[in-house]
Short mmCIF file of the C-alpha atoms (twelve columns), coordinates in Angstrom:
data_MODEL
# 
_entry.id   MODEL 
# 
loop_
_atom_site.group_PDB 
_atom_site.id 
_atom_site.type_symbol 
_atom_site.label_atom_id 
_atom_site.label_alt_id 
_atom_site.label_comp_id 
_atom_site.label_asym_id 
_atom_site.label_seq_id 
_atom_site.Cartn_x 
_atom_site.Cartn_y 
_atom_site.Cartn_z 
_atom_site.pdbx_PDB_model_num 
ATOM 1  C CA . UNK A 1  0.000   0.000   0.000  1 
ATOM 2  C CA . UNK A 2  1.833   3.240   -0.746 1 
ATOM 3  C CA . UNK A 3  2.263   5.888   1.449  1 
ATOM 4  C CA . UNK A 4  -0.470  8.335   0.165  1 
ATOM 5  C CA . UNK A 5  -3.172  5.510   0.330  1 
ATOM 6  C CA . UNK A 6  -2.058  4.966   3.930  1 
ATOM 7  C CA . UNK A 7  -2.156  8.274   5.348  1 
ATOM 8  C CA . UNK A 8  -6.117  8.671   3.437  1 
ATOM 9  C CA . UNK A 9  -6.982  5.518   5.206  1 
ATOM 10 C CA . UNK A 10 -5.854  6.961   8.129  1 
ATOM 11 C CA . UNK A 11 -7.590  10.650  7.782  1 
ATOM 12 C CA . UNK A 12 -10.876 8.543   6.961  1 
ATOM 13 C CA . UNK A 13 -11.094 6.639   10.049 1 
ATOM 14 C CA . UNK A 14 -10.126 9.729   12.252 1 
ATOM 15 C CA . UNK A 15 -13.012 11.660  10.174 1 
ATOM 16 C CA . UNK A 16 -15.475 8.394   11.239 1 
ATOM 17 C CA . UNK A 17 -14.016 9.110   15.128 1 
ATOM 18 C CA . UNK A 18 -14.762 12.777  14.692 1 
ATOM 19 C CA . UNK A 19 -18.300 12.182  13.843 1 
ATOM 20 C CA . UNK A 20 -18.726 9.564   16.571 1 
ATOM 21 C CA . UNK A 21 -17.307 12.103  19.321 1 
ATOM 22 C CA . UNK A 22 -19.870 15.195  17.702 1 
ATOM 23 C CA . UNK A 23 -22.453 12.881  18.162 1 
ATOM 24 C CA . UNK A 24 -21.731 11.849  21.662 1 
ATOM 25 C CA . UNK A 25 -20.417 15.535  22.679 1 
ATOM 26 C CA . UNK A 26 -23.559 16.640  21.242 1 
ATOM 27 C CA . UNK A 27 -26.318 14.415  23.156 1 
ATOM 28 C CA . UNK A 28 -27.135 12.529  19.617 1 
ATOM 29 C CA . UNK A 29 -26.124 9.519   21.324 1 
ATOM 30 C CA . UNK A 30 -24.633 8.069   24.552 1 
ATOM 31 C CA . UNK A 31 -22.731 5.890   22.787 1 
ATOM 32 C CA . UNK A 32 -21.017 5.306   19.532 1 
ATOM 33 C CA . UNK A 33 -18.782 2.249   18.387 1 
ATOM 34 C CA . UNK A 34 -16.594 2.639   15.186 1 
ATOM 35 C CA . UNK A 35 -15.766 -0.944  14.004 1 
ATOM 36 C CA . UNK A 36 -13.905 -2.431  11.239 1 
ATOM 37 C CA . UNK A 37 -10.964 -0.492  11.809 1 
ATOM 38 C CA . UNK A 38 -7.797  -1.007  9.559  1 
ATOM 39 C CA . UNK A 39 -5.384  1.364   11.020 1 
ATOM 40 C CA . UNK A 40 -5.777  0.775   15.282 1 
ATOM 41 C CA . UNK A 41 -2.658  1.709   16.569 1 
ATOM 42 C CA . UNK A 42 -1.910  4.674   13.800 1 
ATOM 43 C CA . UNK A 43 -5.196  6.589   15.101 1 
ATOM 44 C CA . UNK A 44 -5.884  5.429   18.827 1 
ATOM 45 C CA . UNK A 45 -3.142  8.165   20.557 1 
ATOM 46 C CA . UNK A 46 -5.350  11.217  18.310 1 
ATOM 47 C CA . UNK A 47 -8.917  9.732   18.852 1 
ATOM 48 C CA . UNK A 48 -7.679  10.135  22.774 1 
ATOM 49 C CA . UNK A 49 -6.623  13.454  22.185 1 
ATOM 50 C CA . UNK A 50 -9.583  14.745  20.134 1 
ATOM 51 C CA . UNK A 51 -12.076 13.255  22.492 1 
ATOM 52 C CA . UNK A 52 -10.711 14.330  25.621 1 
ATOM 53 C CA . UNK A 53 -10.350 17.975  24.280 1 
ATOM 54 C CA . UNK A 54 -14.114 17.730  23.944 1 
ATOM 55 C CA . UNK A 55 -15.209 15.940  26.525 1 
ATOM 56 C CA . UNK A 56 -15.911 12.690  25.848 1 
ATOM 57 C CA . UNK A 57 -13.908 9.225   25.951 1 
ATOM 58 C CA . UNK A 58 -12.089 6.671   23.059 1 
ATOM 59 C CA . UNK A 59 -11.765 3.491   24.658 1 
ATOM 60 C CA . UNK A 60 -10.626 0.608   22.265 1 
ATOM 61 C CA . UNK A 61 -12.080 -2.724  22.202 1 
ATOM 62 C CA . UNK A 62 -9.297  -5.490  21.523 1 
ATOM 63 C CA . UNK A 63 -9.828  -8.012  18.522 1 
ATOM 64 C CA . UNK A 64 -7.447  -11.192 18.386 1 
ATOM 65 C CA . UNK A 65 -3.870  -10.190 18.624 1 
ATOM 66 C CA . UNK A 66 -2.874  -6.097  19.819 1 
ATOM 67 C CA . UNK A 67 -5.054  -4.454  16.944 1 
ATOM 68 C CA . UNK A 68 -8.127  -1.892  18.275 1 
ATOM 69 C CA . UNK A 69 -11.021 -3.361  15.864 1 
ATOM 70 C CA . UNK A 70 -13.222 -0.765  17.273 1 
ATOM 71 C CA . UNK A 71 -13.251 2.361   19.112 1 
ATOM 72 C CA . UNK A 72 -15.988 2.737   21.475 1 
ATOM 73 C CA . UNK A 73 -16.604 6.916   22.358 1 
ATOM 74 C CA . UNK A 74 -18.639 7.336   25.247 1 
ATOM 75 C CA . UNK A 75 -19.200 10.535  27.766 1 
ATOM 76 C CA . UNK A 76 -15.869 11.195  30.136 1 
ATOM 77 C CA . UNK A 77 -18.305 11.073  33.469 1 
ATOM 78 C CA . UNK A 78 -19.944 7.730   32.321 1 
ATOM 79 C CA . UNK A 79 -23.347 9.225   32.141 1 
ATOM 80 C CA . UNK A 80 -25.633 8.241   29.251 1 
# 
């Protein structure tokens, strides 16, 4: 896979986070799972990042091996 293809994989699943943490943030929904993740690792340290600077929590949920399948974003306080 070259480079370019990589990093748009990449930008695509952090665009699928973003929308997952709006809705969340916004009330939309208490709680949002992104699944079928390619690119865990490469994308788990800014999910963090972007969902703690608005609030809300990325949490991964482990597949077989060290890969993040999914990304479950959910309110910081726990509160649905």
């Amino acid at each position: 896979m070259r480079d370019d293809d990589v990093r748009a994989e990449i930008d695509r699943e952090l665009g699928l986070i973003d929308s997952a943490i709006a809705l969340v943030r916004q009330g939309a929904a208490a709680r949002v799972t992104v699944v079928n993740r390619r690119r865990g690792a490469a994308v788990l340290d800014a999910a963090r990042a972007r969902a703690r600077l608005r609030g809300v929590r990325v949490t991964p949920e482990w597949g077989l091996g060290d890969t993040a399948r999914s990304l479950v974003v959910d309110r910081a306080d726990g509160h649905g």
